[in-house]
C-alpha positions as YAML, in Angstrom:
chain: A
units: angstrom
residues:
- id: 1
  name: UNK
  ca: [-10.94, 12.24, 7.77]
- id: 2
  name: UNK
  ca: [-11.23, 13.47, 4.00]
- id: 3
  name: UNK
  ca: [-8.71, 15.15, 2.23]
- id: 4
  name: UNK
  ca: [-9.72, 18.42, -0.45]
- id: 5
  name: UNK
  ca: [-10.14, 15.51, -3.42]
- id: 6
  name: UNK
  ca: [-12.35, 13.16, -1.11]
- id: 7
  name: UNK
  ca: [-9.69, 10.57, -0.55]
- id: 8
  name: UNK
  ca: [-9.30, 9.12, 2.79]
- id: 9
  name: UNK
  ca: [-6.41, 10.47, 4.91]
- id: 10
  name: UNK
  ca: [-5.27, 7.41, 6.15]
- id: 11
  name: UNK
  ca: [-4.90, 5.79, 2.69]
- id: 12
  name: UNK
  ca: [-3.29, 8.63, 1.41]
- id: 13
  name: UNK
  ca: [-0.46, 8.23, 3.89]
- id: 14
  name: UNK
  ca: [-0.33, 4.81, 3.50]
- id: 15
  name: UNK
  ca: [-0.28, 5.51, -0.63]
- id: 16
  name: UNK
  ca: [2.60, 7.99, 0.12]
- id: 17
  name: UNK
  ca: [4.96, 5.80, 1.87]
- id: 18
  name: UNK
  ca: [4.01, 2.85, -0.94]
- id: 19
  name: UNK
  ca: [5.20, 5.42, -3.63]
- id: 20
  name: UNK
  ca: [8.54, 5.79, -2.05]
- id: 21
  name: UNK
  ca: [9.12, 2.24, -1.35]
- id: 22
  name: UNK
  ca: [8.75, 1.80, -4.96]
- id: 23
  name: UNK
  ca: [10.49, 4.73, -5.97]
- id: 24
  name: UNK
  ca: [7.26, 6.56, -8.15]
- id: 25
  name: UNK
  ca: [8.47, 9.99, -8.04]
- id: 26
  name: UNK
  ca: [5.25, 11.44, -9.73]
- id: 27
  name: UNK
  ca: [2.97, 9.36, -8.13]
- id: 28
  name: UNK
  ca: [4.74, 10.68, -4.29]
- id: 29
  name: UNK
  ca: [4.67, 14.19, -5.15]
- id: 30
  name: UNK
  ca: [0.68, 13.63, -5.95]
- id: 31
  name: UNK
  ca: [0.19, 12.29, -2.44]
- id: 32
  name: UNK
  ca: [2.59, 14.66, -1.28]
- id: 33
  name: UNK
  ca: [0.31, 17.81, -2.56]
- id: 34
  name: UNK
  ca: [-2.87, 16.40, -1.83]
- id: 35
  name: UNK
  ca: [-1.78, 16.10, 1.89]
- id: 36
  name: UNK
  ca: [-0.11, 19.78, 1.93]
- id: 37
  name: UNK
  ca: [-3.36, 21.03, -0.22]
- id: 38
  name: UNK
  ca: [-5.67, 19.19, 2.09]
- id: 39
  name: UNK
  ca: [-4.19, 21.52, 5.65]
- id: 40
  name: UNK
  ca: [-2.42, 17.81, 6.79]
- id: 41
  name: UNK
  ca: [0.61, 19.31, 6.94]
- id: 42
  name: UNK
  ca: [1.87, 17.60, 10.11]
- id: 43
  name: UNK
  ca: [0.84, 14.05, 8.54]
- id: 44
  name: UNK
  ca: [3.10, 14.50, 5.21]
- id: 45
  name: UNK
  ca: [6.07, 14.96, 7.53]
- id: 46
  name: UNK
  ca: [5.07, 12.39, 9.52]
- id: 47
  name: UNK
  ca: [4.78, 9.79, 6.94]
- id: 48
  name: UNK
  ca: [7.91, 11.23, 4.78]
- id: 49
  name: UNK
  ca: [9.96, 10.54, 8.69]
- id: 50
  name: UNK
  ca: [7.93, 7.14, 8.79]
- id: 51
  name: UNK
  ca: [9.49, 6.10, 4.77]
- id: 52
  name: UNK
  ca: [13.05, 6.95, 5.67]
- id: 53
  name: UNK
  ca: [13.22, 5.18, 8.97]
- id: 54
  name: UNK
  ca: [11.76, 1.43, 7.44]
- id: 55
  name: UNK
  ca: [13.30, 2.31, 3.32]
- id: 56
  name: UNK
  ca: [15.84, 4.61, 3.30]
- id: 57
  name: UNK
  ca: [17.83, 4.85, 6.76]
- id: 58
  name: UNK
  ca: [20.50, 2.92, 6.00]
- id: 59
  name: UNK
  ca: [20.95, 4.50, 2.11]
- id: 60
  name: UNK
  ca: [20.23, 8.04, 2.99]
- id: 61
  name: UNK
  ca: [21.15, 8.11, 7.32]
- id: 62
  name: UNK
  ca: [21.98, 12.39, 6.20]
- id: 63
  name: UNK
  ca: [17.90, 12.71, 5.33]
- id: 64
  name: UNK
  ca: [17.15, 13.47, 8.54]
- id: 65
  name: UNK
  ca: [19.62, 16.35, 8.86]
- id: 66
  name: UNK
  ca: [18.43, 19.94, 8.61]
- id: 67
  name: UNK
  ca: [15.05, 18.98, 7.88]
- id: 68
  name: UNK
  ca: [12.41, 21.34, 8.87]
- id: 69
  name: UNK
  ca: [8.97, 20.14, 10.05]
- id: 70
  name: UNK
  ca: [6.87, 22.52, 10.08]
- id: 71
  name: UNK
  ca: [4.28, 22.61, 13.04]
- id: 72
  name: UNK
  ca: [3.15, 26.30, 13.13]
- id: 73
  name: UNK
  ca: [-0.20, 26.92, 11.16]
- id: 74
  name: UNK
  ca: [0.71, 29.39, 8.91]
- id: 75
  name: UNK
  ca: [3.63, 27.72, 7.54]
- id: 76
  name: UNK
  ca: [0.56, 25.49, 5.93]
- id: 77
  name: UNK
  ca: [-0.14, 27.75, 3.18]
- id: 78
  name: UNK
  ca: [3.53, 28.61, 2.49]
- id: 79
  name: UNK
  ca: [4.91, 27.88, -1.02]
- id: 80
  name: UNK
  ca: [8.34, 27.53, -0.03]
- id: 81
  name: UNK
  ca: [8.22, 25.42, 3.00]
- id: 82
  name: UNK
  ca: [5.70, 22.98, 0.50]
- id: 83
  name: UNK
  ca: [8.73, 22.83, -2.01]
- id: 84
  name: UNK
  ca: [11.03, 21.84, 0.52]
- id: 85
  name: UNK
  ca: [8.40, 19.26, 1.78]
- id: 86
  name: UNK
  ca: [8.41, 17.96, -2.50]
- id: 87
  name: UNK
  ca: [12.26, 17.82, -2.58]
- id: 88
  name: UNK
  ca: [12.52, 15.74, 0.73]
- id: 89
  name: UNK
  ca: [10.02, 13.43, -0.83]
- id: 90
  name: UNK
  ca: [12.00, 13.33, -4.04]
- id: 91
  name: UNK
  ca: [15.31, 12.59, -1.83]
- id: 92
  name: UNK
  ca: [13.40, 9.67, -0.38]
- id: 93
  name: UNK
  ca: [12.44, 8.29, -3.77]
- id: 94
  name: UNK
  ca: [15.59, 8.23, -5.93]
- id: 95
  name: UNK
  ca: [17.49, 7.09, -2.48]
- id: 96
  name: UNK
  ca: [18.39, 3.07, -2.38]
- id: 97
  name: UNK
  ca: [16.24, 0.88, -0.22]
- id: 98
  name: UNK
  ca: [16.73, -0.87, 2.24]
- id: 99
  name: UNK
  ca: [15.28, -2.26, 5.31]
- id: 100
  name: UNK
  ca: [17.85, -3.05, 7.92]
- id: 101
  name: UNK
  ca: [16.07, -1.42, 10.71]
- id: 102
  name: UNK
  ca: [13.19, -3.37, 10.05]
- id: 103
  name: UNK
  ca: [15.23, -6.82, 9.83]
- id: 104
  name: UNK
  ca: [17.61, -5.57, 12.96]
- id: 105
  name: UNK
  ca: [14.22, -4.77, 15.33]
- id: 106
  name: UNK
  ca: [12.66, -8.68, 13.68]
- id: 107
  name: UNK
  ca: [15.63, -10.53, 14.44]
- id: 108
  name: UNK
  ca: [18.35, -9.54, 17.28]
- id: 109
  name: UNK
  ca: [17.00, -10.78, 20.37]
- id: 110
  name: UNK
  ca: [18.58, -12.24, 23.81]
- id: 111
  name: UNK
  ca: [21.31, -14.03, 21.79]
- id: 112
  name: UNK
  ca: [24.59, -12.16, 20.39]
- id: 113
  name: UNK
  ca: [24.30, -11.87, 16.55]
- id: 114
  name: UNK
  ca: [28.10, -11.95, 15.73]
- id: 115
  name: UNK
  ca: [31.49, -11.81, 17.40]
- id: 116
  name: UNK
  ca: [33.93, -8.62, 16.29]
- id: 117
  name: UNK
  ca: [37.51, -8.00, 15.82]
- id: 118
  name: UNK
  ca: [39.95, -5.88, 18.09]
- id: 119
  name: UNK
  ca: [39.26, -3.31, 15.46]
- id: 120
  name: UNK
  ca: [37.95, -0.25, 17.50]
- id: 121
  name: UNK
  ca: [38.44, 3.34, 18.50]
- id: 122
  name: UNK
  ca: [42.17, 4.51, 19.75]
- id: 123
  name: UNK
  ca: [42.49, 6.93, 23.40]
- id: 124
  name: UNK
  ca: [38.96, 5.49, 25.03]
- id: 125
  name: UNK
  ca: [38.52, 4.24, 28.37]
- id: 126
  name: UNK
  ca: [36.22, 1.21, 28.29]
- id: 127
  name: UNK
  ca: [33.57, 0.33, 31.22]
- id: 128
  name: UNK
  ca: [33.50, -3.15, 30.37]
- id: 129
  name: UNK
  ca: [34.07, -5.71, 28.27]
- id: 130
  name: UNK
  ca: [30.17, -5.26, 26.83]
- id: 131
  name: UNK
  ca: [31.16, -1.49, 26.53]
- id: 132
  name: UNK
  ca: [34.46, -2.28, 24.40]
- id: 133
  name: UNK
  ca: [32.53, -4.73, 22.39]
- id: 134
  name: UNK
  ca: [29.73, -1.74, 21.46]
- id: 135
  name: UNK
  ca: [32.58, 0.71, 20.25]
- id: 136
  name: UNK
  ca: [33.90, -2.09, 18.55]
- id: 137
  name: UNK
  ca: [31.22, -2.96, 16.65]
- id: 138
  name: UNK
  ca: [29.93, 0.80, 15.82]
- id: 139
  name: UNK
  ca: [33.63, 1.20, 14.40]
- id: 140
  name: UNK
  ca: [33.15, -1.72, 11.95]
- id: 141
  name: UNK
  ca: [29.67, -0.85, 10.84]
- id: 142
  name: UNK
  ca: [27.97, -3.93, 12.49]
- id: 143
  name: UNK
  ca: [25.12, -2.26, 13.68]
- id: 144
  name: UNK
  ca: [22.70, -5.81, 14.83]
- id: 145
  name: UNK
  ca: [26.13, -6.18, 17.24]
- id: 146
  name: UNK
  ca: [25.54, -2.54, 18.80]
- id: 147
  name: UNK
  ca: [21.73, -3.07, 19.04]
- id: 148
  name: UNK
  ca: [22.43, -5.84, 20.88]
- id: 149
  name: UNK
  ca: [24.94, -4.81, 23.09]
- id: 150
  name: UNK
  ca: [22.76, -1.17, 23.95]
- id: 151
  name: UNK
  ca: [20.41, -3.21, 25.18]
- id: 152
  name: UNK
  ca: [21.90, -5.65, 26.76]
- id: 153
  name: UNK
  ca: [23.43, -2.36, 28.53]
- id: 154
  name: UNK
  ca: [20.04, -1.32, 28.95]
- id: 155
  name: UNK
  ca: [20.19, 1.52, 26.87]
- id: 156
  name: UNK
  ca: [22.32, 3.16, 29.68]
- id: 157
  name: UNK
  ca: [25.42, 4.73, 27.01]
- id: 158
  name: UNK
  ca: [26.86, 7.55, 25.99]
- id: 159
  name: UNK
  ca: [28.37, 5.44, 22.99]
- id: 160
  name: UNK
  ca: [25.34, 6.71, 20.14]
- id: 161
  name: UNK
  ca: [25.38, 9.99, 18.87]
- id: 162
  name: UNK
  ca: [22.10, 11.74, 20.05]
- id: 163
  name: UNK
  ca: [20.48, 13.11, 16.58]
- id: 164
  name: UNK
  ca: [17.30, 14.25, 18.64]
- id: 165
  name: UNK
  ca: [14.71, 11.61, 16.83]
- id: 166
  name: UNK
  ca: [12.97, 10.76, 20.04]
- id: 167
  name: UNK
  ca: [11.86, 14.19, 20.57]
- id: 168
  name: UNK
  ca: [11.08, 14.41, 16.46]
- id: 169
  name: UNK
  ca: [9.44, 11.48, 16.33]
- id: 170
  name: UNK
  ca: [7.39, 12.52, 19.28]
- id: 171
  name: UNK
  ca: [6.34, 16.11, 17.54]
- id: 172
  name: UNK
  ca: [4.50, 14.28, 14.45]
- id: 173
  name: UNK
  ca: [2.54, 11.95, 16.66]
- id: 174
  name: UNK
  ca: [4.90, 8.78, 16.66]
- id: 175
  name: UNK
  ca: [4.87, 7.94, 20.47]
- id: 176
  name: UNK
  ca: [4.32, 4.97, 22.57]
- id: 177
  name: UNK
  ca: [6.76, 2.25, 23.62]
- id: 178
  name: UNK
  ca: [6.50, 0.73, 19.80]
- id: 179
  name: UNK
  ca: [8.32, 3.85, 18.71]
- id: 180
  name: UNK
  ca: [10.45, 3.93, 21.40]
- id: 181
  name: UNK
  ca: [12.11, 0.68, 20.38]
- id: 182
  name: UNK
  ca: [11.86, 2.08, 16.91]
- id: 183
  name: UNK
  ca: [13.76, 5.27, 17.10]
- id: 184
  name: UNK
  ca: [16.55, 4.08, 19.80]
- id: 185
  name: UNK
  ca: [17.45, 1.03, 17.21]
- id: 186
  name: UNK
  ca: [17.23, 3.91, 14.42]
- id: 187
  name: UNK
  ca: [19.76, 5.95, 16.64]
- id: 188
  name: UNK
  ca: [22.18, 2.92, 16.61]
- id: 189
  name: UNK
  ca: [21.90, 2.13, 12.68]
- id: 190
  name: UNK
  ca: [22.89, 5.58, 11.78]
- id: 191
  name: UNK
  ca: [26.01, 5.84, 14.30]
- id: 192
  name: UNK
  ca: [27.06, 2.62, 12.82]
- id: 193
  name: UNK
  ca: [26.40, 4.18, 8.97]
- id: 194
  name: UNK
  ca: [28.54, 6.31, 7.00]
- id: 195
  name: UNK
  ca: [26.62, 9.25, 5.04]
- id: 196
  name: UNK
  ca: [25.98, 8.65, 1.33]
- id: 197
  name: UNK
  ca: [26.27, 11.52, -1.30]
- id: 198
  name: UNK
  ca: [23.16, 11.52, -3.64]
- id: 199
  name: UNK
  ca: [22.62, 14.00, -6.23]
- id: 200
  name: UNK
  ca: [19.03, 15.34, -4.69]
- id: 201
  name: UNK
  ca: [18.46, 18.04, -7.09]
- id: 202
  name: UNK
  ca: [14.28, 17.87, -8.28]
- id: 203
  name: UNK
  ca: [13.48, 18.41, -11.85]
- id: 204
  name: UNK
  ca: [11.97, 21.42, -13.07]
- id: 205
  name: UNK
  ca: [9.62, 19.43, -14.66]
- id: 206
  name: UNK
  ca: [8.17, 17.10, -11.49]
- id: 207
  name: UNK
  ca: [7.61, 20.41, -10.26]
- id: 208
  name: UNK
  ca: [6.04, 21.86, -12.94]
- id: 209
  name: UNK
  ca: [3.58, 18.62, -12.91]
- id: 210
  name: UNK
  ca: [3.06, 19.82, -8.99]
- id: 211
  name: UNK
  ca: [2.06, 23.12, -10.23]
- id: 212
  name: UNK
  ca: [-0.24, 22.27, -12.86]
- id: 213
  name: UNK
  ca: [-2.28, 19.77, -10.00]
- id: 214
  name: UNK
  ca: [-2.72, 23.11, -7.99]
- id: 215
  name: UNK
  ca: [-4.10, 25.34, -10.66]
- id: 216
  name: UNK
  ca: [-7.04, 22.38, -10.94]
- id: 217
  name: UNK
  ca: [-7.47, 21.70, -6.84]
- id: 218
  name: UNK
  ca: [-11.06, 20.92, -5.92]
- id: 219
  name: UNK
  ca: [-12.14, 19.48, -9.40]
- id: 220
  name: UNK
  ca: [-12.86, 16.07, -10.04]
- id: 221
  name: UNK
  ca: [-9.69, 15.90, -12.96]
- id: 222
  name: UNK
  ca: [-7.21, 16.63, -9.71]
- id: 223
  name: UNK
  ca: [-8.00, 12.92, -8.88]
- id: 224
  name: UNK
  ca: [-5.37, 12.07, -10.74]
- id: 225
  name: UNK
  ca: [-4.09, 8.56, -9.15]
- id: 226
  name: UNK
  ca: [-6.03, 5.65, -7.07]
- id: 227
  name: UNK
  ca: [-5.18, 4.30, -3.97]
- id: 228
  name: UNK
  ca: [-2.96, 1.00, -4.64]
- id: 229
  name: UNK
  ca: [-5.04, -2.02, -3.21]
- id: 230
  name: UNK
  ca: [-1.56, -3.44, -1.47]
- id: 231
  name: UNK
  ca: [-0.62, -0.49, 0.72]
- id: 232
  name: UNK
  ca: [-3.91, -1.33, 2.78]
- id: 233
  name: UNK
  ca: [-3.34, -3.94, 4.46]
- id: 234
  name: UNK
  ca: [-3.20, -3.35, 8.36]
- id: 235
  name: UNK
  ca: [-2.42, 0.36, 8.16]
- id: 236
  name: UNK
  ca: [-5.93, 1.74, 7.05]
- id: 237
  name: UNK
  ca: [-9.28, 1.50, 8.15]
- id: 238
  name: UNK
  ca: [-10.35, -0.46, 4.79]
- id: 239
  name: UNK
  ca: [-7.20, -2.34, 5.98]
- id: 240
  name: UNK
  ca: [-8.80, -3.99, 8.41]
- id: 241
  name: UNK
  ca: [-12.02, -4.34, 6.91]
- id: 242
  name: UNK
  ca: [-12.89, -7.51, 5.25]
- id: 243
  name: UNK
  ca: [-13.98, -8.00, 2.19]
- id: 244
  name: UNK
  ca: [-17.80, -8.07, 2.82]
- id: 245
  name: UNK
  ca: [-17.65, -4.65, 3.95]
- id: 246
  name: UNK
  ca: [-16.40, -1.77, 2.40]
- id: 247
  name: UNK
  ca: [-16.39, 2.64, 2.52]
- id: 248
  name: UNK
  ca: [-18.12, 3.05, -0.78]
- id: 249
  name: UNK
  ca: [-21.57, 4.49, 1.21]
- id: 250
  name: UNK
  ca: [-19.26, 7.00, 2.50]
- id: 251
  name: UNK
  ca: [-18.69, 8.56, -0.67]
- id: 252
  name: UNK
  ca: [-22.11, 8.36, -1.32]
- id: 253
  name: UNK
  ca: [-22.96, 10.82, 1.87]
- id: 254
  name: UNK
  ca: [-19.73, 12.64, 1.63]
- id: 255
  name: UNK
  ca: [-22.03, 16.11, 1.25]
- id: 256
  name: UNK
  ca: [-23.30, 15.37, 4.70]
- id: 257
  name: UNK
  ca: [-20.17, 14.54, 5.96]
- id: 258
  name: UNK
  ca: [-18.33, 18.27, 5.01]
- id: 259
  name: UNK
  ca: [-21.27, 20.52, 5.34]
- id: 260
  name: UNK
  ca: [-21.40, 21.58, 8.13]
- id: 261
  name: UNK
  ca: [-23.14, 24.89, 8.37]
- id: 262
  name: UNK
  ca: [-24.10, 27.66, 8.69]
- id: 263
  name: UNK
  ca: [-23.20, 28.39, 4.91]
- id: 264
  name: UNK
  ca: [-25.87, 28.13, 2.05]
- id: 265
  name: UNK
  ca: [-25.73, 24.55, 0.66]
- id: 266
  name: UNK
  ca: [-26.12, 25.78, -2.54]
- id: 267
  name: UNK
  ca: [-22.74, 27.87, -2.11]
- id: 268
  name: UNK
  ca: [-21.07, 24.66, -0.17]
- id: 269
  name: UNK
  ca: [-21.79, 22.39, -2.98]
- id: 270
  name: UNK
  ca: [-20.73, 25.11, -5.84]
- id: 271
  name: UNK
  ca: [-17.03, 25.85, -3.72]
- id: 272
  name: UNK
  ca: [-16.92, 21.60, -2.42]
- id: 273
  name: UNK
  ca: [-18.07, 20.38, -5.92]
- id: 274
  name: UNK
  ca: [-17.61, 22.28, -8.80]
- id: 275
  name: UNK
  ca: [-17.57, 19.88, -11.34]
- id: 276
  name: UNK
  ca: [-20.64, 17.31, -10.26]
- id: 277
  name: UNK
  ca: [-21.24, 15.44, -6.89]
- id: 278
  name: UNK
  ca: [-19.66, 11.94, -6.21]
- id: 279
  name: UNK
  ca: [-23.12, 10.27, -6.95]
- id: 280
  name: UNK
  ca: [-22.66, 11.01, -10.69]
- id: 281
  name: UNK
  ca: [-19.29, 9.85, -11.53]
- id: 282
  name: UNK
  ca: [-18.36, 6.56, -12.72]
- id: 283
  name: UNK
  ca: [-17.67, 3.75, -10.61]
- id: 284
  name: UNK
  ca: [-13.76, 4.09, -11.88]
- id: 285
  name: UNK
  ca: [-13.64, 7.38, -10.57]
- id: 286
  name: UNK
  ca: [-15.27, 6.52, -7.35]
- id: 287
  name: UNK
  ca: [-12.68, 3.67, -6.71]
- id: 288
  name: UNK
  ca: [-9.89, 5.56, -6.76]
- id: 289
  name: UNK
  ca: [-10.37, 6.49, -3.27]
- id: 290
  name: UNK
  ca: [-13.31, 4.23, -2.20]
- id: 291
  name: UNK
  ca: [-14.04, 0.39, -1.91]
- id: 292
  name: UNK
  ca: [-13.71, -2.93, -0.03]
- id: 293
  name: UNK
  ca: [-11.94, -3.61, 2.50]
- id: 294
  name: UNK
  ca: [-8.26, -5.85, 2.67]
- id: 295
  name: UNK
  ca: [-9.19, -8.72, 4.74]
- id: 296
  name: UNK
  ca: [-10.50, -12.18, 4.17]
- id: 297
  name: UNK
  ca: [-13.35, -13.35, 6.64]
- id: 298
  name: UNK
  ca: [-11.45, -13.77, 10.18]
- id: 299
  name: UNK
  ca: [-8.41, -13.36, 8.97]
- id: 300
  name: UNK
  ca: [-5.71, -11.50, 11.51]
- id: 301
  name: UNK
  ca: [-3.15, -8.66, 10.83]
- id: 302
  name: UNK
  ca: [0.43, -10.13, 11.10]
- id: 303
  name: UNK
  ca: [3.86, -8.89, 11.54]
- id: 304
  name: UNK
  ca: [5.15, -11.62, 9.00]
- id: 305
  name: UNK
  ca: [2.60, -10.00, 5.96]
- id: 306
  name: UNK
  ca: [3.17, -6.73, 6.86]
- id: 307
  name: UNK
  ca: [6.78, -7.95, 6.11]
- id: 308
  name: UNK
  ca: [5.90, -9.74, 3.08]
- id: 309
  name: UNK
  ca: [4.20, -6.56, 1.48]
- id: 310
  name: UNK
  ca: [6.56, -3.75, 2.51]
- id: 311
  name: UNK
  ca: [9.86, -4.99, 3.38]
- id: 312
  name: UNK
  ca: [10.86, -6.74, -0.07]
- id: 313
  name: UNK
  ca: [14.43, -4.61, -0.61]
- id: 314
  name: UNK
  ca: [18.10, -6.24, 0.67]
- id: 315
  name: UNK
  ca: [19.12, -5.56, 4.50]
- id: 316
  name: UNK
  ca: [22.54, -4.06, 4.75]
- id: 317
  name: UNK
  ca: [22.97, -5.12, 8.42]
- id: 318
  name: UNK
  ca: [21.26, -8.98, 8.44]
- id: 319
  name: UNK
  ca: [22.02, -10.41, 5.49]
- id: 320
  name: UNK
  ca: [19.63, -13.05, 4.10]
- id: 321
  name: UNK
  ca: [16.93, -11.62, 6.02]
- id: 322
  name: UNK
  ca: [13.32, -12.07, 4.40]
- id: 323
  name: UNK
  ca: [10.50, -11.84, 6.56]
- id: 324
  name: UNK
  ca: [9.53, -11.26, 10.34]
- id: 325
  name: UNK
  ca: [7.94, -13.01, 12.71]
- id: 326
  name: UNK
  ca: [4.48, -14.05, 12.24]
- id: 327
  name: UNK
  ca: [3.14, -12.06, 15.55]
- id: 328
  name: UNK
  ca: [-0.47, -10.40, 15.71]
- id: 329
  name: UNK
  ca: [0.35, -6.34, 14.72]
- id: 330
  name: UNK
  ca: [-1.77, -3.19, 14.05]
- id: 331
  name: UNK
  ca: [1.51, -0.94, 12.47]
- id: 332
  name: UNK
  ca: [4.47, -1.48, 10.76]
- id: 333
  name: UNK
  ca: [5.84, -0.18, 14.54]
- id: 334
  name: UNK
  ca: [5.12, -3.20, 16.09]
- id: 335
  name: UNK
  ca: [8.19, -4.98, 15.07]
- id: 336
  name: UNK
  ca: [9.95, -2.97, 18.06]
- id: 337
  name: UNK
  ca: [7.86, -4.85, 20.53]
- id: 338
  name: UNK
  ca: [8.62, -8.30, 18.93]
- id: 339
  name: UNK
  ca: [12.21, -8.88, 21.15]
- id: 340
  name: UNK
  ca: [11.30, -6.85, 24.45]
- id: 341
  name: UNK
  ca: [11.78, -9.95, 26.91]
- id: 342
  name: UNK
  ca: [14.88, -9.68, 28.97]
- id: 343
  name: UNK
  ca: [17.17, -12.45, 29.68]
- id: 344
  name: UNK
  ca: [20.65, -13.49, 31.30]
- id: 345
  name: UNK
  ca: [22.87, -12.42, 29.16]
- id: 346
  name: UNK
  ca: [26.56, -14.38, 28.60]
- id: 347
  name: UNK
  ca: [29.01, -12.05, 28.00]
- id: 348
  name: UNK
  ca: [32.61, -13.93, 28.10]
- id: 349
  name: UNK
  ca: [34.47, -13.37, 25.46]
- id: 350
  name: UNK
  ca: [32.39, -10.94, 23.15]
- id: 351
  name: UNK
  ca: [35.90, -9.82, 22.15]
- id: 352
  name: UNK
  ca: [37.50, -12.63, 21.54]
- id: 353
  name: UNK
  ca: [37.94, -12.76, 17.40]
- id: 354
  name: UNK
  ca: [36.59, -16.08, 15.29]
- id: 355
  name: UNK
  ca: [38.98, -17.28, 12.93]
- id: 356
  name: UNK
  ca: [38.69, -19.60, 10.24]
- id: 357
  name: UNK
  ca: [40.77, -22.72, 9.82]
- id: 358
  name: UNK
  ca: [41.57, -24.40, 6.91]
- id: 359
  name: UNK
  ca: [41.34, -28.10, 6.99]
- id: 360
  name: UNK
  ca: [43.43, -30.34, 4.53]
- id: 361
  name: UNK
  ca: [41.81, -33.98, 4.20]
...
């Protein structure tokens, strides 16, 4: 799919979320409006939901409070419900990242990550010993522990808050048992994170730069930005193209990809191209949304360089944590499939405290 300025859709998203990561206010908001401007109004939320869960979760766990996805069509063209898409954007940028879902989903498996203290909720009636250990370790803010224990208690607990992500997650397309994993560790993470005050308020100015892009839409100056080569990789067609092969030929035929019919070409081209057709502009301009593709020949998609390229910021929750396993992947959601196998678990003594002893020589 094409968006109004002849980018691809999928690299916009994928240019979106790379913005945020690196905190590039302007460049987000650009993304942001061609996405809104282009009718994908479904896809900016999406990929806005997809940024806080892997960047910002646990920085900003109060983002996804009171946010309002819009899903009706004629909330596309509405100019307030696009400013409150820009200012949940901005939120996302100026937040701190972080990527402790990411880590937690790459690294707790069949194995207990840590022990906890006694420290843990007064007045509650505990199950088990596994179900004491859980409140324990939501009450200290050791959220690997609680993903670990949920699912050792087969996710079968009334311990995690419900903040309805499963069924949001599901309205912008994000389904499958990938996801699944995704938004029930998610779920965990934010009961085990207290809410972070950030001064959110959006500059006149940024907005004032979102303004002037829409008095220009549809000519060839609104191409204001190029797609970043390194948000490819594995999440866009020209992802997972190698090198030898490339979407250049579809900008070339782009006029026989939008026309459609029955209207007079000469109108289509005067409304779809105002300023000249794609075959006339310089090979800068035609890069910014078109080129080769990502791979080298036979070279495979991988958890560990998805990891490499987009999870680069500290992890609250698993400290020294770098990279993830090197497992064959087609989305960043694949890490939620990586520790699925069940084993015997050993539960004695989850509660019992480890303390350090100091030995004199």
């Amino acid at each position: 799919m094409i968006t109004k300025h002849f980018y691809r859709l999928d690299e916009v998203k994928a240019a979106l979320m790379y913005a945020i990561k690196k905190g590039r206010v302007l460049e987000a908001a650009f993304w942001c409006e061609e996405l809104t401007c282009s009718g994908y109004w479904i896809e900016a939320w999406a990929t806005l939901l997809q940024s806080w869960l892997w960047f910002c979760l646990a920085t900003n766990p109060a983002w996804i409070q009171n946010r309002i996805f819009f899903t009706e069509e004629d909330e596309i063209n509405n100019e307030e419900g696009k400013d409150i898409l820009h200012q949940a954007c901005y939120n996302l940028c100026i937040a701190k990242k972080d990527n402790s879902l990411w880590a937690v989903l790459a690294t707790v498996g069949s194995e207990m990550p840590d022990r906890v203290c006694g420290k843990r909720p007064d007045g509650l009636n505990y199950e088990s010993e596994l179900d004491a250990y859980l409140c324990a370790a939501i009450c200290q803010g050791k959220a690997a522990c609680a993903w670990w224990a949920v699912k050792a208690l087969d996710y079968k607990t009334g311990r995690i808050p419900d903040i309805f992500l499963e069924s949001l997650m599901e309205s912008v397309g994000f389904v499958g048992s990938a996801w699944d994993q995704v938004s029930r560790c998610a779920t965990v993470l934010v009961a085990c994170t207290p809410d972070n005050e950030y001064d959110g308020s959006m500059s006149p100015v940024l907005m004032e730069q979102v303004r002037a892009w829409r008095a220009i839409r549809l000519n060839r100056k609104a191409r204001v930005y190029a797609i970043p080569d390194e948000c490819l990789y594995g999440l866009t067609e020209r992802g997972r193209m190698e090198r030898n092969r490339g979407t250049m030929e579809e900008l070339y035929k782009i006029h026989d990809i939008l026309y459609t019919g029955p209207e007079d070409v000469e109108e289509f081209y005067a409304s779809v191209f105002p300023d000249d057709i794609p075959d006339e502009w310089s090979l800068a301009d035609q890069r910014k949304s078109h080129g080769p593709g990502s791979l080298r020949k036979g070279e495979t998609i991988t958890l560990k360089k998805f990891g490499l390229i987009w999870m680069t910021d500290p992890c609250m929750y698993v400290w020294g944590f770098h990279e993830s396993p090197c497992h064959e992947a087609t989305g960043l959601e694949d890490v939620g499939l990586v520790h699925m196998a069940k084993e015997d678990l050993v539960m004695d003594g989850l509660l019992k405290s480890v303390h350090k002893q100091l030995v004199i020589d």
